[in-house]
C-alpha positions in Angstrom: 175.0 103.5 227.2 174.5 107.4 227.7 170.9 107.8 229.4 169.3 111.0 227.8 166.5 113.0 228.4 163.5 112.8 225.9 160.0 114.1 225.7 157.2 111.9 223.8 154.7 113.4 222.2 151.5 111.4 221.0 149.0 112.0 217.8 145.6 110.6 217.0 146.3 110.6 213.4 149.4 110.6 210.7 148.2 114.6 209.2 148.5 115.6 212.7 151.9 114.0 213.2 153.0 115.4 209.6 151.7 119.1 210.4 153.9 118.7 214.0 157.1 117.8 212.8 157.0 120.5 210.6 156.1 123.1 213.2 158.7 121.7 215.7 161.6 121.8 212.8 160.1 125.1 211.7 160.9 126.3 215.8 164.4 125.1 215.3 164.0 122.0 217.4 166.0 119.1 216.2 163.8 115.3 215.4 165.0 112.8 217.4 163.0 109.9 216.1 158.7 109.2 214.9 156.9 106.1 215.0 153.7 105.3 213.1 152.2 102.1 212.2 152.8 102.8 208.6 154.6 104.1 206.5 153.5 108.0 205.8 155.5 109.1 202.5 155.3 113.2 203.4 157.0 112.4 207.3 160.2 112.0 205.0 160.3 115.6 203.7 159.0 117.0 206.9 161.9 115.7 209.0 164.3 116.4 206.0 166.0 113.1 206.0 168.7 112.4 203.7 168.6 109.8 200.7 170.8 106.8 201.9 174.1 105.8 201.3 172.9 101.9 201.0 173.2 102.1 197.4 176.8 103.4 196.9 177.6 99.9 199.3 175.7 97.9 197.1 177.3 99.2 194.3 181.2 99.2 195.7 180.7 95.3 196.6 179.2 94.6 193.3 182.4 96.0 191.5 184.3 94.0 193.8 182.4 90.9 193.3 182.5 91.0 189.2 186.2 92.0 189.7 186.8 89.1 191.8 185.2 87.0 189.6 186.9 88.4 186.3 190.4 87.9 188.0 190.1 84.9 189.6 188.7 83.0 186.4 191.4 84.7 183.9 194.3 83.5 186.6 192.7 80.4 186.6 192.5 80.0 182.7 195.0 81.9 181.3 197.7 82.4 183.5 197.7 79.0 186.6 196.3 76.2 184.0 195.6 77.2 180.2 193.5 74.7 178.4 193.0 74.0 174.4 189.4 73.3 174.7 188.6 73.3 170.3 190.8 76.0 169.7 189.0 78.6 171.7 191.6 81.3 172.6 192.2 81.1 176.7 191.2 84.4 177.7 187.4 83.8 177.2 185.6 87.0 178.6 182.1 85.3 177.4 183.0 81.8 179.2 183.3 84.4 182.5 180.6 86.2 182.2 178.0 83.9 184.5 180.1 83.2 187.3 180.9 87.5 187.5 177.1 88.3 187.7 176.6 85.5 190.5 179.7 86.9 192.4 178.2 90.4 191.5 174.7 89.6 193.0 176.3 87.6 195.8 178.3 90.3 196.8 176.0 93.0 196.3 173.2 91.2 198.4 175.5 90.5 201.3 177.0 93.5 201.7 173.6 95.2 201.7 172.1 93.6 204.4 175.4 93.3 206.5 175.4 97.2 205.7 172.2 97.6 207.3 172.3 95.7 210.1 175.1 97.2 211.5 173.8 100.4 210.1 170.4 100.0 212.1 172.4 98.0 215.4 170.2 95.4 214.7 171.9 91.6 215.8 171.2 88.4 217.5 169.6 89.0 220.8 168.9 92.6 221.1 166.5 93.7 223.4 163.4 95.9 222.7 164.2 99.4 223.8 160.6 100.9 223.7 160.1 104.6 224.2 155.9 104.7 224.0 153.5 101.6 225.0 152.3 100.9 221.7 155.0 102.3 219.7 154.9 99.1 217.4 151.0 98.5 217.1 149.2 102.0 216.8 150.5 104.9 218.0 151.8 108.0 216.4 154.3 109.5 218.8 157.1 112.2 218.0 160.1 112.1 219.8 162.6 115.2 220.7 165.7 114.9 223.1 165.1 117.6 225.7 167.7 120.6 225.7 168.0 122.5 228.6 170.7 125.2 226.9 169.0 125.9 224.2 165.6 126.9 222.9 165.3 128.5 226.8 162.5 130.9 225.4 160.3 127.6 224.3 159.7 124.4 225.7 159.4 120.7 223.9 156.1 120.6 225.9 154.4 123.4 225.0 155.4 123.5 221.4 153.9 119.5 221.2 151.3 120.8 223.2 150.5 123.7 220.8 150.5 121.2 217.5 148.2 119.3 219.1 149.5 116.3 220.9 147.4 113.8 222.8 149.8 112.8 225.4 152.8 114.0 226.9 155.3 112.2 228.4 159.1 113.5 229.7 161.3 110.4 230.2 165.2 109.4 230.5 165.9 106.4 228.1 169.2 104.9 227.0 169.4 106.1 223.3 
């Protein structure tokens, strides 16, 4: 894994957090990551993140699962074994029409959460990489990977100083 230098900046409270990441994006300084204890519904808009693409996966794997579940029941009744079950004609789309949703859902639902945990690098025995103490239980810390090319006029540090941060720190993680 590629070490990287980051700086960590830490707030008392989410507006402050809020008003710095849109002063450091306004400064032309790229998010890396920020970590609050709940979820704060403006920090999405402030670092401009894009919808996600989770639905369109959901959606593809649903279409494959009803299609799937459409052809393998018409092979199966019309084509491998036809059956005259009281004269009701073979290819039965209402007869299918269960087993596709289940497929459909089962499909769907897998795929989603396969999709995000590979997505999100999340699997059996990961370790913990944290970048603050107290990242998970009650911190508010903004995190920017440290550019020594560009932005040479302006520092990470002294624009997280100038938004108010509590604490700064300067660290080299693995990302």
């Amino acid at each position: 894994m590629p070490r990287k230098n980051i700086v960590v900046g830490t707030f008392g409270d989410a507006e402050s957090l809020v008003r710095a990441v849109r002063r450091v994006r306004a400064e032309g300084f790229r998010v890396y990551d920020v970590y609050a204890p709940y979820p704060i519904h403006e920090l999405d808009q402030a670092m401009a993140i894009r919808r996600s693409r989770l639905p369109m996966i959901t959606l593809l794997a649903s279409l494959l699962g009803a299609s799937a579940a459409f052809t393998l029941q018409f092979y199966a009744a019309v084509l491998d074994w036809p059956l005259n079950v009281g004269g009701k004609p073979d290819n039965s789309t209402l007869a299918f029409t269960p087993i596709a949703f289940e497929l459909t859902m089962l499909f769907g639902g897998l795929a989603t959460v396969a999709a995000l945990f590979l997505r999100t690098r999340l699997y059996p025995g990961k370790k913990e990489r944290l970048v603050i103490q107290g990242q998970t239980d009650n911190v508010f810390a903004l995190v920017l990977r440290k550019q020594d090319l560009f932005h040479s006029d302006k520092n990470e540090s002294e624009i997280l100083k100038a938004t108010g941060a509590r604490d700064i720190q300067e660290k080299e993680v693995e990302l």
